[in-house]
N, C-alpha and C positions, 0 to 999 in steps of 0.2 A: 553271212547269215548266222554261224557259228555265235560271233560277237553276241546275237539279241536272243539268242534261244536262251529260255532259263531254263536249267536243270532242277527239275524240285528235289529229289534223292539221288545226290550226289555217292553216294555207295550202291544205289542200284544200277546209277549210270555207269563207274568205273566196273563194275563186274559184268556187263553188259559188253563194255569195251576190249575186257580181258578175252572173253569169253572169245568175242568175235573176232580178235587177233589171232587168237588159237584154233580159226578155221572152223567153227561153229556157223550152223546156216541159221537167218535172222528169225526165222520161224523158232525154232530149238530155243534162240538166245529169250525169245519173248516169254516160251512158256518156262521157262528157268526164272529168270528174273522177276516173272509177275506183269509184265507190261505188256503193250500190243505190239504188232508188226507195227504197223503205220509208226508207233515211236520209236523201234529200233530202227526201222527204215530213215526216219529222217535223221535220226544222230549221226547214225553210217553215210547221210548226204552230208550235212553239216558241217561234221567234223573232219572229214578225209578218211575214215578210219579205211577205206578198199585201198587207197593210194598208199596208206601209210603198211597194211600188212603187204600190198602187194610190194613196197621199198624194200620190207625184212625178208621177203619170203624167196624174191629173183634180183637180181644183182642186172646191173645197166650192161655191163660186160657179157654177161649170158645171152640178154635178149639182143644186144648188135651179134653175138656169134651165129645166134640162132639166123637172124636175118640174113648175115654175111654168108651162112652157108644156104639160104632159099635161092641167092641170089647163083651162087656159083653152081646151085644145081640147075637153074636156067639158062644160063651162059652155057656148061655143058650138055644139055639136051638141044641136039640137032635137029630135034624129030618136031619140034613146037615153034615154030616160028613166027605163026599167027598167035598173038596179046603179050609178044614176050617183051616188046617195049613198054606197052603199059604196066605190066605185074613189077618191071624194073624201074620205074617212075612213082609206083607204089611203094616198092620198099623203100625206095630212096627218101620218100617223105616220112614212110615210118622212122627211119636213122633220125632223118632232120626233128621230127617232134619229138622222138629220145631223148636228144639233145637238148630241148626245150625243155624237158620234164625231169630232167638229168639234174637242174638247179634248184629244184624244190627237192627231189629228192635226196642230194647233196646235202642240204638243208634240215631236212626229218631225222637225218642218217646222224648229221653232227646234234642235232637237240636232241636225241635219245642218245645219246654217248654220255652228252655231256650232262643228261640227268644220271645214268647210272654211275659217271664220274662222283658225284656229289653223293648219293646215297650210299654208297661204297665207301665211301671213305669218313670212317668216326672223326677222323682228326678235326673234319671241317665245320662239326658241329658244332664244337665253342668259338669257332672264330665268325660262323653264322649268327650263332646267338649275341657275341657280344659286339661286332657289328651294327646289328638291328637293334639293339639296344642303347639309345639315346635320349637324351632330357628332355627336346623339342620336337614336337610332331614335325616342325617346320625341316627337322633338319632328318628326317627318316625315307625322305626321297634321296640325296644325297648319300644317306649311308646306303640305301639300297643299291645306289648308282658304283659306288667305290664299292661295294661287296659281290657286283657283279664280276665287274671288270677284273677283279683281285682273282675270282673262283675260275673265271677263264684263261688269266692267265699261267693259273695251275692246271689246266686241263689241257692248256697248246703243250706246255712246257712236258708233263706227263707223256702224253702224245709223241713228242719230240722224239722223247728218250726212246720211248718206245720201236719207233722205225729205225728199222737196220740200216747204220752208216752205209755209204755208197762209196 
């Protein structure tokens, strides 16, 4: 759905978005920016923006801890014995869709790195610009294609150094 929405004010849209990253309710976000619920309402379906603050805001690790300890406070309550298989076949599925949700989120977590990778660093500005800067329209897919792949593998490599040898 995202693909076919057009955005008419792309600058009221992105402070819309900031807005609503930074935990603003969409009522607040509308009478800020000038537009209605119903359009912030649908951008925030649209675009993921709940999935993507809720990636920033709790960590995949937090919510299996949370779980992991629902769990073992059921195993140790003796006193409940009636629905403790089902609440335990429940969270079980909660892990299992984590899991499932863990590869998108994996995914939001590396494209936000690797935008801030890129705006972060001056260096990469002339080698964007002069990249993208070719004679033939034919051939600015292709420099697109090599300017990708080149920014990324300055971004693993960054990354690399980054984590503590083992």
């Amino acid at each position: 759905m995202a693909e076919q929405m057009k955005i008419r004010d792309q600058a009221k849209f992105e402070h819309a978005r900031a807005l609503f990253m930074n935990g603003m309710s969409q009522k607040e976000i509308a009478r800020h920016v000038g537009s209605t619920e119903a359009t912030i309402s649908k951008w925030v379906e649209a675009f993921g923006w709940r999935e993507i603050r809720a990636a920033e805001k709790v960590t995949r690790p937090q919510l299996i801890n949370k779980i992991l300890q629902r769990i073992d406070a059921l195993l140790e309550d003796e006193t409940e014995e009636r629905g403790k298989d089902d609440k335990l076949s429940k969270l079980a599925k909660a892990i299992e869709q984590l899991d499932r949700h863990a590869n998108i989120v994996s995914l939001i977590e590396c494209f936000i790195a690797f935008s801030m990778f890129i705006e972060r660093r001056e260096d990469l500005r002339k080698l964007i610009t002069e990249s993208l800067t070719v004679s033939k329209k034919a051939d600015l897919f292709g420099a697109f294609v090599r300017l990708l792949t080149r920014l990324q593998d300055l971004f693993i490599e960054e990354r690399r150094r980054a984590q503590p040898h083992e």
